[in-house]
N, C-alpha and C positions, 0 to 999 in steps of 0.2 A: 245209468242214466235215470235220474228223476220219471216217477211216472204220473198225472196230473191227475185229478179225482176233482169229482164238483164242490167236494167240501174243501177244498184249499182255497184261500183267500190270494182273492187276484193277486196281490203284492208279491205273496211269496212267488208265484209261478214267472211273473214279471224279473225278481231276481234270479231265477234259476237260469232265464235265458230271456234278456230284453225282447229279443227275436221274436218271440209271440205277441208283442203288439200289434204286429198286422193283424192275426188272426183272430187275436181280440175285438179288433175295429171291421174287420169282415163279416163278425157277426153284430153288429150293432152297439159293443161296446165303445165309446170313444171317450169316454172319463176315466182314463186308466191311471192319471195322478193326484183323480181329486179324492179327498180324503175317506169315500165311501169304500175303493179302492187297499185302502190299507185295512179295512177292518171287513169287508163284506164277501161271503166265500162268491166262489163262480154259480153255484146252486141258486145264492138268494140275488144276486145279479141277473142273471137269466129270467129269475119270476118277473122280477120289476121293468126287463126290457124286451119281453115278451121272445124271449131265445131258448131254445131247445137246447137244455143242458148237455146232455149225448153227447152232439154235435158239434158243442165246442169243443169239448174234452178231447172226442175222439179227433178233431182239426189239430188241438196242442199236442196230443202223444203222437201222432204220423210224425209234424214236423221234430219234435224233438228225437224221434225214435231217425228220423232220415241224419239227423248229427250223429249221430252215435258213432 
């Protein structure tokens, strides 16, 4: 299984497993298809929405890690 790091760019982790758009939008993400989204990692997204990088990562690898 894929493991998610802040420097991945939201998109890829979005195709790895749709599934984590909840957890995206739990943290205050909810422009998960606008174009910033294809090109801006999870790191530089968090600065901009004021989200503790950590803590989303660590939210995307529990649930991806509970598929496995």
């Amino acid at each position: 299984m894929a493991k998610v790091t802040s420097d991945m760019i939201i998109r890829e982790v979005l195709e790895i497993d749709e599934g984590t758009a909840p957890i995206f939008m739990k943290h205050g993400m909810h422009c998960l298809y606008c174009p910033s989204a294809s090109g801006e990692s999870i790191k530089d997204a968090c600065a901009v929405h004021g989200v503790n990088p950590e803590d989303l990562v660590n939210d995307l690898n529990q649930y991806l890690e509970s598929k496995g």
